[in-house]
HTML snippet that shows the backbone in 3Dmol.js (N, CA, C, O; Angstrom):
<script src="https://3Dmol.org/build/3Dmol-min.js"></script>
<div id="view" style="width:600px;height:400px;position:relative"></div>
<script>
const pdb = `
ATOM      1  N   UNK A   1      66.043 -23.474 -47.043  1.00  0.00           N
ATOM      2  CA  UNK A   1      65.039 -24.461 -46.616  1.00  0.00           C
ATOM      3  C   UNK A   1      63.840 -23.735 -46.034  1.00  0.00           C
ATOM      4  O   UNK A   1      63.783 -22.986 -45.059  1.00  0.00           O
ATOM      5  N   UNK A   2      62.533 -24.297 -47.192  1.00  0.00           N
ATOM      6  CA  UNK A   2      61.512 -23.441 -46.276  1.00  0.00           C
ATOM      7  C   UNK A   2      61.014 -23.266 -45.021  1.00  0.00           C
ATOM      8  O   UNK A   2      60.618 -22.306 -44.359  1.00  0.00           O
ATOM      9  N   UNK A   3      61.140 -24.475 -44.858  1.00  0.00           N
ATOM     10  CA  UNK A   3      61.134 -25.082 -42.568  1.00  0.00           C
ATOM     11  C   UNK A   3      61.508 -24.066 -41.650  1.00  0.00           C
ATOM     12  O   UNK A   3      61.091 -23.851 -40.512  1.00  0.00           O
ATOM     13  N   UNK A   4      62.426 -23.432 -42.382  1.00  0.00           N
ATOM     14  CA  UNK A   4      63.306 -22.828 -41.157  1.00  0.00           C
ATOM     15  C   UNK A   4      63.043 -21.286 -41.648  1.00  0.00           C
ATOM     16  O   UNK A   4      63.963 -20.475 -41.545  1.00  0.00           O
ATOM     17  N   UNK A   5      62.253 -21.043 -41.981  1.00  0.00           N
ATOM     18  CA  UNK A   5      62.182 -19.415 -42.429  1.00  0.00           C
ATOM     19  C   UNK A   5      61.256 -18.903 -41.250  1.00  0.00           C
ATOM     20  O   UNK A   5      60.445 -19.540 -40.578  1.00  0.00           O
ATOM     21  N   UNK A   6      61.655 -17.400 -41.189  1.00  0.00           N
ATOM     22  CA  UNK A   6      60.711 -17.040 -39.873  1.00  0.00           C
ATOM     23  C   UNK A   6      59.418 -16.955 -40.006  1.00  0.00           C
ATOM     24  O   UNK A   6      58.716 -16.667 -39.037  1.00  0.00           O
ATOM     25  N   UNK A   7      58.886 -17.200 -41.263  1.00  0.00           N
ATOM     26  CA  UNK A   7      57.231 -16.728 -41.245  1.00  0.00           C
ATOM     27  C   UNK A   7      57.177 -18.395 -41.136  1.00  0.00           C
ATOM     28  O   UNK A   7      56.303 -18.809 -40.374  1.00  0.00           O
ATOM     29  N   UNK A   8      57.595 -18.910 -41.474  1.00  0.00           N
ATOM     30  CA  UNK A   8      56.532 -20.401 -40.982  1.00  0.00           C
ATOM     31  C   UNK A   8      57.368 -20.745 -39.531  1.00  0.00           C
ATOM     32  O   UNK A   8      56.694 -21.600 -38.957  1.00  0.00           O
ATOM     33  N   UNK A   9      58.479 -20.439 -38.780  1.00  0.00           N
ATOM     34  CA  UNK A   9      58.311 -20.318 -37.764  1.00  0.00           C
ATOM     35  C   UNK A   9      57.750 -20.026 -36.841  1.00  0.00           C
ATOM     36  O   UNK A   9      57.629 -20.641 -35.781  1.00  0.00           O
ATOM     37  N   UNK A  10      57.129 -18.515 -37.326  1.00  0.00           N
ATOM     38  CA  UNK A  10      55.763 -17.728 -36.482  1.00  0.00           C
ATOM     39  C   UNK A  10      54.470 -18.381 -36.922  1.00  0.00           C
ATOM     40  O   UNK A  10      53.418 -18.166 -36.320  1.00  0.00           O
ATOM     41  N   UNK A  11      54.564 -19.284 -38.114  1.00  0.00           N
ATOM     42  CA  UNK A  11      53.022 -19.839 -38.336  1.00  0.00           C
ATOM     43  C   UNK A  11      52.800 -21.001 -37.361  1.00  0.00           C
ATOM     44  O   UNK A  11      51.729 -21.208 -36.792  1.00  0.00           O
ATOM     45  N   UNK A  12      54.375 -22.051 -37.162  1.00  0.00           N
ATOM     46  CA  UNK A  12      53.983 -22.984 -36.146  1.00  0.00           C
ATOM     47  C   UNK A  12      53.645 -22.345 -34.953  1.00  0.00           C
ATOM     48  O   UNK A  12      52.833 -22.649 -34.078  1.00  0.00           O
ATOM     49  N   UNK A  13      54.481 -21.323 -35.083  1.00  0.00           N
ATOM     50  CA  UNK A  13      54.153 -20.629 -33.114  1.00  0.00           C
ATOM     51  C   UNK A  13      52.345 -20.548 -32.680  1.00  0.00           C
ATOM     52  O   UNK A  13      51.675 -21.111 -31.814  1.00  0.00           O
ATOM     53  N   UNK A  14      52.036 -19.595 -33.722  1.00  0.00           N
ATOM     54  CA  UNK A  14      50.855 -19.638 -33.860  1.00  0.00           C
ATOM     55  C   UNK A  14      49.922 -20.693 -33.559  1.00  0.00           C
ATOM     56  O   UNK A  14      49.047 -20.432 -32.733  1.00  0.00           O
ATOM     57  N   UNK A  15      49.957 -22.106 -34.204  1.00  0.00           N
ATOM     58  CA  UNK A  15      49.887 -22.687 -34.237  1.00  0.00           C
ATOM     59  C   UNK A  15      49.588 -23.346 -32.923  1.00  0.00           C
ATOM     60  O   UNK A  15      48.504 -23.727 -32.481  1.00  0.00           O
ATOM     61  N   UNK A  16      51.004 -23.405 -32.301  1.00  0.00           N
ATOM     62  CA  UNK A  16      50.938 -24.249 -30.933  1.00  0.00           C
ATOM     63  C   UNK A  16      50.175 -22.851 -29.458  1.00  0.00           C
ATOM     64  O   UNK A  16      49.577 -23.265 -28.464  1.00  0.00           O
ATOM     65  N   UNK A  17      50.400 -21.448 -29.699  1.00  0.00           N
ATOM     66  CA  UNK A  17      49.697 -21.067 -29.120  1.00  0.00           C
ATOM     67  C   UNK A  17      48.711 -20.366 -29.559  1.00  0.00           C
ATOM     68  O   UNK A  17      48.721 -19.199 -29.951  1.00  0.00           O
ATOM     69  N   UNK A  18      47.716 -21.223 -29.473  1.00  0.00           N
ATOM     70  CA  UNK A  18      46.375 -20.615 -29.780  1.00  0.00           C
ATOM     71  C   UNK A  18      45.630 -19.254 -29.060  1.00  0.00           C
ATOM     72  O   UNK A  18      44.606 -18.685 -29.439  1.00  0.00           O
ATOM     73  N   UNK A  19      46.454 -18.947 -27.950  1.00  0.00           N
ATOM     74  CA  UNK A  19      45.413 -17.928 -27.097  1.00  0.00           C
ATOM     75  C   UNK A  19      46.776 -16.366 -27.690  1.00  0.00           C
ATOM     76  O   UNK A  19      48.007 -16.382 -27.674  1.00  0.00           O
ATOM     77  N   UNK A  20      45.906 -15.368 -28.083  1.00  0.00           N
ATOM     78  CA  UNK A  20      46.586 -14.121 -28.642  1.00  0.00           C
ATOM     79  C   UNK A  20      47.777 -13.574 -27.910  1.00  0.00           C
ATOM     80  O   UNK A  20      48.931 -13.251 -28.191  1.00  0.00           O
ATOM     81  N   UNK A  21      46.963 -13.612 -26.800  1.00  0.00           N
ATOM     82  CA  UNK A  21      48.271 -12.558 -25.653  1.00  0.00           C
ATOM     83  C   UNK A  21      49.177 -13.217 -25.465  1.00  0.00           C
ATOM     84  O   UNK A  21      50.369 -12.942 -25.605  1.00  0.00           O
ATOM     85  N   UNK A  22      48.547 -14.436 -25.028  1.00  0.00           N
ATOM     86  CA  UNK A  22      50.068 -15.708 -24.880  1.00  0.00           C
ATOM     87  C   UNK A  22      51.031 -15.307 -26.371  1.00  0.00           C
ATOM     88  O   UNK A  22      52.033 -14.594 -26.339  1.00  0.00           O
ATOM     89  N   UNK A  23      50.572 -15.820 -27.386  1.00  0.00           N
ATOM     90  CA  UNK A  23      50.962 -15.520 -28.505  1.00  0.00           C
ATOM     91  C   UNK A  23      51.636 -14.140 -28.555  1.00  0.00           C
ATOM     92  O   UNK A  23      52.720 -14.309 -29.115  1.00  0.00           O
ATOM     93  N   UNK A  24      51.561 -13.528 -28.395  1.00  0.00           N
ATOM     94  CA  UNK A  24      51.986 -11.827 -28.830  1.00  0.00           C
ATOM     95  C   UNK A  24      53.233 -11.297 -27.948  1.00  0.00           C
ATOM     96  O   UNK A  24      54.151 -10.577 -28.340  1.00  0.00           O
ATOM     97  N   UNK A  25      53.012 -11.893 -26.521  1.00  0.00           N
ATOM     98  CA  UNK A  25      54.068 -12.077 -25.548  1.00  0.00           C
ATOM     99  C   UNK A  25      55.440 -13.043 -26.206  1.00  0.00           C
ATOM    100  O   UNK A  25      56.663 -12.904 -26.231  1.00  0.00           O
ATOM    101  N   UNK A  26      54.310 -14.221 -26.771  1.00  0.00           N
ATOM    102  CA  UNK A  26      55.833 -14.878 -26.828  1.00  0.00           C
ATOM    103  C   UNK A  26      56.399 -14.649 -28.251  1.00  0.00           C
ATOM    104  O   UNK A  26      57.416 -15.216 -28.649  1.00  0.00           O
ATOM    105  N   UNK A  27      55.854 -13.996 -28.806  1.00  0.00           N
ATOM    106  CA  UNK A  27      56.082 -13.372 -30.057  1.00  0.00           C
ATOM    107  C   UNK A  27      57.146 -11.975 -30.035  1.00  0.00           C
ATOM    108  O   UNK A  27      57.992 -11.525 -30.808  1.00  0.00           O
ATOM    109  N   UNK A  28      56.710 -11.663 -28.989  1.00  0.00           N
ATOM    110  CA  UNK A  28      57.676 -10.058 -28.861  1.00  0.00           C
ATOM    111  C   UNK A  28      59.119 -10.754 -28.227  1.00  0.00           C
ATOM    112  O   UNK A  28      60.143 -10.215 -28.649  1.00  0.00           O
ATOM    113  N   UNK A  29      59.264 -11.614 -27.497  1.00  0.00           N
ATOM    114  CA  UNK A  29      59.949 -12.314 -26.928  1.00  0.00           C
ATOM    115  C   UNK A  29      61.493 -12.860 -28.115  1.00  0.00           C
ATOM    116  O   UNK A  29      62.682 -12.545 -28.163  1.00  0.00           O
ATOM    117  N   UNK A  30      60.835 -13.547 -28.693  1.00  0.00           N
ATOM    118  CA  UNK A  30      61.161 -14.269 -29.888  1.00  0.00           C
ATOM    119  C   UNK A  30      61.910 -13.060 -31.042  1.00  0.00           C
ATOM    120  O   UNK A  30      63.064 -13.006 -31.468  1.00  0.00           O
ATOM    121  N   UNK A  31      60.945 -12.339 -31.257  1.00  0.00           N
ATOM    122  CA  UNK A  31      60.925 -11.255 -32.512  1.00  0.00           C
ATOM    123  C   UNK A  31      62.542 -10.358 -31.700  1.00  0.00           C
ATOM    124  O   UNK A  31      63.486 -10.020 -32.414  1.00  0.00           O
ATOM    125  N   UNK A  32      62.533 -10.174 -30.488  1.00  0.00           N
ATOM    126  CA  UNK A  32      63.698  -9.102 -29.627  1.00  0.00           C
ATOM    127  C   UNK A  32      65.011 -10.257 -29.698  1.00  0.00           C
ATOM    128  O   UNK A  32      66.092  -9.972 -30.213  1.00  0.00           O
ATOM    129  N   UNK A  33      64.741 -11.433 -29.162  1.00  0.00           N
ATOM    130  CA  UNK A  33      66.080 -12.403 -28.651  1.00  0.00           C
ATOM    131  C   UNK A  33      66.670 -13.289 -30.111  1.00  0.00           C
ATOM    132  O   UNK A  33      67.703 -13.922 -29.895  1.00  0.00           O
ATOM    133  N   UNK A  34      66.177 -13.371 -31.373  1.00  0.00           N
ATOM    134  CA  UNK A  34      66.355 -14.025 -32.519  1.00  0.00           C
ATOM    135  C   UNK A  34      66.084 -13.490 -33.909  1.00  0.00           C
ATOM    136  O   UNK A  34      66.799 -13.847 -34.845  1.00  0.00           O
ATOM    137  N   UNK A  35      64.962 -12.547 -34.099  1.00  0.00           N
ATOM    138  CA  UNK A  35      63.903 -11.960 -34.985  1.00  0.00           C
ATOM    139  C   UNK A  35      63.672 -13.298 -35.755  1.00  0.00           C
ATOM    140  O   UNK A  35      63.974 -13.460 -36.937  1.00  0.00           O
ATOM    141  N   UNK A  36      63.078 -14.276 -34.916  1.00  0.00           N
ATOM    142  CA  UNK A  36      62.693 -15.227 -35.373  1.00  0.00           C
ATOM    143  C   UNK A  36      63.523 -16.177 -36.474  1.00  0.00           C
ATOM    144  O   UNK A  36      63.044 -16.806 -37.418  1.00  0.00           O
ATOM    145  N   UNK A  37      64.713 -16.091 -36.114  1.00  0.00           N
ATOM    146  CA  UNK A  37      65.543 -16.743 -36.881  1.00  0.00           C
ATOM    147  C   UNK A  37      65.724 -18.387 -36.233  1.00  0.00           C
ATOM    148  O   UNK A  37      65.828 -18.647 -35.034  1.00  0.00           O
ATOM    149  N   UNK A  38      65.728 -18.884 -36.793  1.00  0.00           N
ATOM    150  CA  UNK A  38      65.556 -20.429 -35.810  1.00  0.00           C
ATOM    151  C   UNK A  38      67.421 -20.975 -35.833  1.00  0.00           C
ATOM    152  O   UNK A  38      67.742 -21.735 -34.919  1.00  0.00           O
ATOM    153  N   UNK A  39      68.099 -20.726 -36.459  1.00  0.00           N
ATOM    154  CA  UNK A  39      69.790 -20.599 -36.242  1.00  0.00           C
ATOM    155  C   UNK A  39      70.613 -19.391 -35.618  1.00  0.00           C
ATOM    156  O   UNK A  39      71.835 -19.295 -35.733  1.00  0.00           O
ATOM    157  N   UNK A  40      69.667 -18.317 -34.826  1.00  0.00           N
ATOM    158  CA  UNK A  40      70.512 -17.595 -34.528  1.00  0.00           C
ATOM    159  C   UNK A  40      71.064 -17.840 -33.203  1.00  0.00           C
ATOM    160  O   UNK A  40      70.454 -18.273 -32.226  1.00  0.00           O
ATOM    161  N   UNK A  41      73.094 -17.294 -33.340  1.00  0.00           N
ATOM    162  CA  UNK A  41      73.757 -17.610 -32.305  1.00  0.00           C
ATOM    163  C   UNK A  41      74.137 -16.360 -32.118  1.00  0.00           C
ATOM    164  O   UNK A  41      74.519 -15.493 -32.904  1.00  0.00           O
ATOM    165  N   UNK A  42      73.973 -16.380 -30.905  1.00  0.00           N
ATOM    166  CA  UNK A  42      74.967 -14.767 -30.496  1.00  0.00           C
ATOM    167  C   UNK A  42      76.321 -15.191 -30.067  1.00  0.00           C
ATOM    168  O   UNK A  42      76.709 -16.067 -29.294  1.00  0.00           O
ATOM    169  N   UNK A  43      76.898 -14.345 -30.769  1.00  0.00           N
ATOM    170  CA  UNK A  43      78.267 -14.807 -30.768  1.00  0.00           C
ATOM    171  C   UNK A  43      79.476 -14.651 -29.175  1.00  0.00           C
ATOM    172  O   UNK A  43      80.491 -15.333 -29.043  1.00  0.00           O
ATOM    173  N   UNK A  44      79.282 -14.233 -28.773  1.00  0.00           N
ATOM    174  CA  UNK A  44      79.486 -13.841 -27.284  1.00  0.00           C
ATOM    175  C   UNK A  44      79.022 -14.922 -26.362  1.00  0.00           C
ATOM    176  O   UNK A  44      79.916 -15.240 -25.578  1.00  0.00           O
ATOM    177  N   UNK A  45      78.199 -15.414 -26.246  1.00  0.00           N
ATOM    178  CA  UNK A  45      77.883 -16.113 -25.203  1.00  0.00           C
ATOM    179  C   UNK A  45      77.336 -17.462 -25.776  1.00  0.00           C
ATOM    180  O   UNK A  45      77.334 -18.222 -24.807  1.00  0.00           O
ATOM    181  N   UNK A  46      76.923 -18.059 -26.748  1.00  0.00           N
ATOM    182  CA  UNK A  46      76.769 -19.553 -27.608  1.00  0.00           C
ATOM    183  C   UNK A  46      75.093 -19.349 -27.132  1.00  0.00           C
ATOM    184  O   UNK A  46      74.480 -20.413 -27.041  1.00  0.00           O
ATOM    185  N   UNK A  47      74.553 -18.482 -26.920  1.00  0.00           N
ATOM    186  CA  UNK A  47      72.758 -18.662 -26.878  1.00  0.00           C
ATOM    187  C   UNK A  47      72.237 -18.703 -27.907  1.00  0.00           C
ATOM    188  O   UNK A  47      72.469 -17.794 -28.705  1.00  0.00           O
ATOM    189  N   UNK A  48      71.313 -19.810 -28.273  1.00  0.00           N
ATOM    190  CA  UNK A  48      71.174 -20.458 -29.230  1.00  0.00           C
ATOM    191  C   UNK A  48      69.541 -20.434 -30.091  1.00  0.00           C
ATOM    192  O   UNK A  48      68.688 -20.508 -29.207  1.00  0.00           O
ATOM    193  N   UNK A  49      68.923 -20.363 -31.379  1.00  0.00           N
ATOM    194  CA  UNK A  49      67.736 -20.258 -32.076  1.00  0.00           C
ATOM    195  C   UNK A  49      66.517 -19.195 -31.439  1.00  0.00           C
ATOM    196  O   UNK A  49      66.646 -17.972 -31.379  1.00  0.00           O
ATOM    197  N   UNK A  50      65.565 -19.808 -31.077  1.00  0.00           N
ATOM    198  CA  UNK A  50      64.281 -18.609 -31.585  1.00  0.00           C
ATOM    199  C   UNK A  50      64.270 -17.712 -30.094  1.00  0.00           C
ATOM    200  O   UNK A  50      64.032 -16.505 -30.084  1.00  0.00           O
ATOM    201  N   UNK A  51      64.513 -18.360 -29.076  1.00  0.00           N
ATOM    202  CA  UNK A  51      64.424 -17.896 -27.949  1.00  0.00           C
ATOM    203  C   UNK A  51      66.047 -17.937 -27.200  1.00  0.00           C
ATOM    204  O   UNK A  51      66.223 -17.717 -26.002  1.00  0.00           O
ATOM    205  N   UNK A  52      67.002 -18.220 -28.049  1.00  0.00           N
ATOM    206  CA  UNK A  52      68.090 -18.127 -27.581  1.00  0.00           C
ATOM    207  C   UNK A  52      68.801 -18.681 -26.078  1.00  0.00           C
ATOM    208  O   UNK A  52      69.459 -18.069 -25.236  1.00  0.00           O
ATOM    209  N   UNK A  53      68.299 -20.286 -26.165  1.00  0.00           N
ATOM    210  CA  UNK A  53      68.665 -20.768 -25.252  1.00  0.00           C
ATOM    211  C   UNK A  53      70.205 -21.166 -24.739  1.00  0.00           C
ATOM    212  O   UNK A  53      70.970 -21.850 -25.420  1.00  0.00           O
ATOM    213  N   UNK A  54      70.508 -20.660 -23.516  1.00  0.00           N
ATOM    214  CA  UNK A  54      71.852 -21.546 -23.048  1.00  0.00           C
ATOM    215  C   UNK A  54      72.469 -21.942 -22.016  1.00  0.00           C
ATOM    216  O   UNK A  54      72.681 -21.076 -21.168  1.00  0.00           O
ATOM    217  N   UNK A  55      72.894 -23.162 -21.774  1.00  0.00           N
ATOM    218  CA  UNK A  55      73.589 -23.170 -23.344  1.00  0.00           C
ATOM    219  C   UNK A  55      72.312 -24.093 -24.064  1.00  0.00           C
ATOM    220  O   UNK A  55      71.411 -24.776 -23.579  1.00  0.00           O
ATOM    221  N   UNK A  56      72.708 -23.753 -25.448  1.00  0.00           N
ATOM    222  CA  UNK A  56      71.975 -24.662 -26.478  1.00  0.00           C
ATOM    223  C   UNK A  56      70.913 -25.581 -26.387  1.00  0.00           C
ATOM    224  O   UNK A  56      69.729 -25.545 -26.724  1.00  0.00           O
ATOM    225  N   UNK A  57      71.718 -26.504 -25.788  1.00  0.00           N
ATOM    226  CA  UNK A  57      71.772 -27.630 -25.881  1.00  0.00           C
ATOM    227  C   UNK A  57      70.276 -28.629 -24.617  1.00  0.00           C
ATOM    228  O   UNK A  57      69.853 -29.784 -24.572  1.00  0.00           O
ATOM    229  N   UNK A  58      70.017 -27.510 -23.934  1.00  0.00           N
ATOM    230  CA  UNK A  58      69.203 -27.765 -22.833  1.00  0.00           C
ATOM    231  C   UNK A  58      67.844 -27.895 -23.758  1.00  0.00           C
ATOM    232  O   UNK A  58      66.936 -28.632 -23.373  1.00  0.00           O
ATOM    233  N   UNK A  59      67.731 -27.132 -25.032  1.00  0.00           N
ATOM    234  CA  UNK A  59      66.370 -27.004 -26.029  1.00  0.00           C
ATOM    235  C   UNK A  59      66.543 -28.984 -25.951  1.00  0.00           C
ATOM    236  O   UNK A  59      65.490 -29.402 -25.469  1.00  0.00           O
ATOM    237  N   UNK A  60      67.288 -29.901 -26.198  1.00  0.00           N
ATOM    238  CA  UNK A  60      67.357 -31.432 -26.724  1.00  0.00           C
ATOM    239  C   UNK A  60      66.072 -31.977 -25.614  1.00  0.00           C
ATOM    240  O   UNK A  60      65.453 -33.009 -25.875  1.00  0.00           O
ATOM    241  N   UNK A  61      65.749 -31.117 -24.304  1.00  0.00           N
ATOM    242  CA  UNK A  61      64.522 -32.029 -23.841  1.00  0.00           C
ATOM    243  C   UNK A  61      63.710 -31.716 -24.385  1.00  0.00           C
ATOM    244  O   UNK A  61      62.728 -32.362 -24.019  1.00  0.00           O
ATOM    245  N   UNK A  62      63.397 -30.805 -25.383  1.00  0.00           N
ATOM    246  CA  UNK A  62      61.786 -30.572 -25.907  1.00  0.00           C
ATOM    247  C   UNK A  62      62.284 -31.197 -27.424  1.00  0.00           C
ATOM    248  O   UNK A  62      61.725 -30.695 -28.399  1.00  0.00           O
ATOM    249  N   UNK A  63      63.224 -32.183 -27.657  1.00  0.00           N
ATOM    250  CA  UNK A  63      63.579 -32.942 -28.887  1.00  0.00           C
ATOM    251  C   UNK A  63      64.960 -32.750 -29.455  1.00  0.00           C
ATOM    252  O   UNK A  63      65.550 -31.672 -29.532  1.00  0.00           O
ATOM    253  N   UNK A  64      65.555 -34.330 -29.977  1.00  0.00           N
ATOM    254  CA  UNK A  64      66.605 -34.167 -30.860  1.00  0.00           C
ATOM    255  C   UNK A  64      67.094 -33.371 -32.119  1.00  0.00           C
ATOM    256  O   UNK A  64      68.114 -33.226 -32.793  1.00  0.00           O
ATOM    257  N   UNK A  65      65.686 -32.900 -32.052  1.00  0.00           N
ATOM    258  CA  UNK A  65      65.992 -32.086 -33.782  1.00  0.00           C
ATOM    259  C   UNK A  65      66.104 -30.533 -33.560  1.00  0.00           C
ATOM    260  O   UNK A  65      66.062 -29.769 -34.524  1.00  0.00           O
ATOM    261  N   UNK A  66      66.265 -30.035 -32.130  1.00  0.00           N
ATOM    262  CA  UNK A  66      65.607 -28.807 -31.627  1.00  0.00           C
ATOM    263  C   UNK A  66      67.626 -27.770 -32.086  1.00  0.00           C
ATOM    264  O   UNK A  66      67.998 -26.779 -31.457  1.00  0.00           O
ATOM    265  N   UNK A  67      68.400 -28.386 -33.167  1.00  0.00           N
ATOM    266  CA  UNK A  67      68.934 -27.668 -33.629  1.00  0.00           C
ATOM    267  C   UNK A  67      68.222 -26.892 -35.071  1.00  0.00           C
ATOM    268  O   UNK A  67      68.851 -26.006 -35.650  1.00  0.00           O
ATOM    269  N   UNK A  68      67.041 -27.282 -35.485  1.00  0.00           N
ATOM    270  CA  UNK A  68      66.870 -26.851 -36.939  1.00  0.00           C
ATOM    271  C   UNK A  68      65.602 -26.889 -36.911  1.00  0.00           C
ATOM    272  O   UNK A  68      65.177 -26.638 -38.039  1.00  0.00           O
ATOM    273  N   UNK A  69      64.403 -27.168 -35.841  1.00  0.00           N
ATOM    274  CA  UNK A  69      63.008 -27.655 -36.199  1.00  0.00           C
ATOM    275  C   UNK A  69      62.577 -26.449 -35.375  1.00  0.00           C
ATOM    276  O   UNK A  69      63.010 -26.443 -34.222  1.00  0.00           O
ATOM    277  N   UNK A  70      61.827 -25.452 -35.732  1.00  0.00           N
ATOM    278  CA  UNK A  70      61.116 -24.638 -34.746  1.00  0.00           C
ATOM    279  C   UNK A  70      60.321 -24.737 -34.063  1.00  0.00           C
ATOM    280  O   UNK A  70      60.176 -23.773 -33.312  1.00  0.00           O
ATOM    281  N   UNK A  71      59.428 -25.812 -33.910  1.00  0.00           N
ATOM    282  CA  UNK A  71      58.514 -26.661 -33.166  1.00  0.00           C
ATOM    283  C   UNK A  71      59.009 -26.858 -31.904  1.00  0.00           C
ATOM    284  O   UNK A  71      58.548 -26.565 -30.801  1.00  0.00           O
ATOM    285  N   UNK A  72      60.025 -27.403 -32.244  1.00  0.00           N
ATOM    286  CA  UNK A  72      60.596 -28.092 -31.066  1.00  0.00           C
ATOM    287  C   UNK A  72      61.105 -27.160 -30.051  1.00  0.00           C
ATOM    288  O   UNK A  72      61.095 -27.384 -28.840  1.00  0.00           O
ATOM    289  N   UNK A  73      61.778 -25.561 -30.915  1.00  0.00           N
ATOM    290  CA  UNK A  73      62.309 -24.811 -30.231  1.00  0.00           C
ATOM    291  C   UNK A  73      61.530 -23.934 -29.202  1.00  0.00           C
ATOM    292  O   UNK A  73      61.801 -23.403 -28.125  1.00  0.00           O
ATOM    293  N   UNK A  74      60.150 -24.045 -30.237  1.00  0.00           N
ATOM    294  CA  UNK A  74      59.323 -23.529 -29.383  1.00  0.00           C
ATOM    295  C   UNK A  74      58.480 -23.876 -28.286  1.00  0.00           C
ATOM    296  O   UNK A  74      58.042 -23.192 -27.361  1.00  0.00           O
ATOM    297  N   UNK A  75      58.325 -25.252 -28.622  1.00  0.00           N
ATOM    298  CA  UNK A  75      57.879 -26.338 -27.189  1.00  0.00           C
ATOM    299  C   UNK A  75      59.203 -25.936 -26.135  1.00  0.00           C
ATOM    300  O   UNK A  75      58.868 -26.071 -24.958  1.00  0.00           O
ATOM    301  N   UNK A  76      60.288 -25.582 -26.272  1.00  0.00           N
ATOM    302  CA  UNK A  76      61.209 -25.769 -25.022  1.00  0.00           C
ATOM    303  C   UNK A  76      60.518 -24.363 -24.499  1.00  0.00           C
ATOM    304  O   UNK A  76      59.838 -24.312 -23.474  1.00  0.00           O
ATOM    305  N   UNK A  77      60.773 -23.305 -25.294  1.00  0.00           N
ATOM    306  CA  UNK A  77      60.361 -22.060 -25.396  1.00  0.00           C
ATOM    307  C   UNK A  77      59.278 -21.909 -24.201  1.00  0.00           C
ATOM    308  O   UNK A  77      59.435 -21.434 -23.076  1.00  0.00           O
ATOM    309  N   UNK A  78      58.210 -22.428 -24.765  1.00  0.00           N
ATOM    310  CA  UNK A  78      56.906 -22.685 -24.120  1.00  0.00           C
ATOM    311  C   UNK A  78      57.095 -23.147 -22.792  1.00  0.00           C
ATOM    312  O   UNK A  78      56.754 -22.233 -22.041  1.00  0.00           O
ATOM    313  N   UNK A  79      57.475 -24.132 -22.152  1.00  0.00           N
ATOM    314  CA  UNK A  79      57.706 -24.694 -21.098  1.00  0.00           C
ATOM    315  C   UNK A  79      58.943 -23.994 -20.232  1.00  0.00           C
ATOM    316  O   UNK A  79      59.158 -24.282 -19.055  1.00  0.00           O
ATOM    317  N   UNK A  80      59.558 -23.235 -20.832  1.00  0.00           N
ATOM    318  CA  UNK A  80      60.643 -22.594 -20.099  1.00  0.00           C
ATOM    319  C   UNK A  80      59.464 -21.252 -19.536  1.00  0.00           C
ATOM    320  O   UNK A  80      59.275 -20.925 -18.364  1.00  0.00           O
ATOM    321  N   UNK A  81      58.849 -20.701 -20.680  1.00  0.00           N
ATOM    322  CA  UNK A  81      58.231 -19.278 -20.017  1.00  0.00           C
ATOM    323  C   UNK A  81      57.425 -19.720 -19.024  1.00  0.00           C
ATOM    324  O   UNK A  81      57.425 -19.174 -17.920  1.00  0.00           O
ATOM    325  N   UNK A  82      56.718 -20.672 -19.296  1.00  0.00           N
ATOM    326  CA  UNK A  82      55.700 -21.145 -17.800  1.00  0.00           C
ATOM    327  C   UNK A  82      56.392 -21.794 -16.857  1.00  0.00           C
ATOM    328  O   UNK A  82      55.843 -21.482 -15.800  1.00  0.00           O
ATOM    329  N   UNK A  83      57.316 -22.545 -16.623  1.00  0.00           N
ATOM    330  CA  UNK A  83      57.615 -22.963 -15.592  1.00  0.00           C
ATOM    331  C   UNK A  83      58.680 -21.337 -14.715  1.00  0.00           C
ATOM    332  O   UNK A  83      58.779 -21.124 -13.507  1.00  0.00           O
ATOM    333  N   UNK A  84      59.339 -20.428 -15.962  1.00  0.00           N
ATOM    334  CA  UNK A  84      59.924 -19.168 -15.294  1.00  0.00           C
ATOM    335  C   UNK A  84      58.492 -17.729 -15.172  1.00  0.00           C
ATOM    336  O   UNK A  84      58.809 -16.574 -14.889  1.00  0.00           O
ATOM    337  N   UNK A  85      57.095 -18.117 -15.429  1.00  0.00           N
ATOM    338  CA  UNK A  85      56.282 -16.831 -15.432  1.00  0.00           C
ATOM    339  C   UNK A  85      55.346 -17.177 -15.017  1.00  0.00           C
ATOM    340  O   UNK A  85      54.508 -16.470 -14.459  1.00  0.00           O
ATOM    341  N   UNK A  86      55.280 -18.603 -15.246  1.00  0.00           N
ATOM    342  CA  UNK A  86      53.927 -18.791 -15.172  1.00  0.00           C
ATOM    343  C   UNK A  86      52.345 -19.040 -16.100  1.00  0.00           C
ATOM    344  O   UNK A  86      51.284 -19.172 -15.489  1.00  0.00           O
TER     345      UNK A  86
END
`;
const viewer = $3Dmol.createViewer("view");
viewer.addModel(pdb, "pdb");
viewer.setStyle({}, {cartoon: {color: "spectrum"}});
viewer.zoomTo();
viewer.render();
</script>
């Protein structure tokens, strides 16, 4: 499914962050904890898609679909780094 491939994962990212550094940060982020895989689980501990949240399941406030939609994963994404960085 093309949706879920990492280059149009990194194109929505893109997408939703428009400013570079933001972008590149949360890009290195992403690229180290998933390599942008939007299903990856580490098997050890159940941390879950692009930013490897867990458990999982906490991504469902940034949406119901935030098992398979990278948008969504990355809106949690997004709101997790600023409310933990700033």
């Amino acid at each position: 499914h093309a949706a879920t491939s990492s280059a149009s994962a990194q194109a929505i990212a893109h997408k939703m962050i428009p400013d570079a550094a933001q972008y590149k940060a949360f890009s290195n982020i992403v690229s180290h904890e998933s390599g942008w895989n939007v299903k990856a689980t580490n098997a050890s501990s159940g941390a879950y898609g692009l930013v490897q949240a867990l458990p999982a399941s906490k991504m469902a406030s940034a949406g119901s679909d935030w098992k398979t939609n990278p948008a969504t994963q990355i809106k949690w994404g997004l709101d997790y780094m600023n409310s933990r960085y700033g």
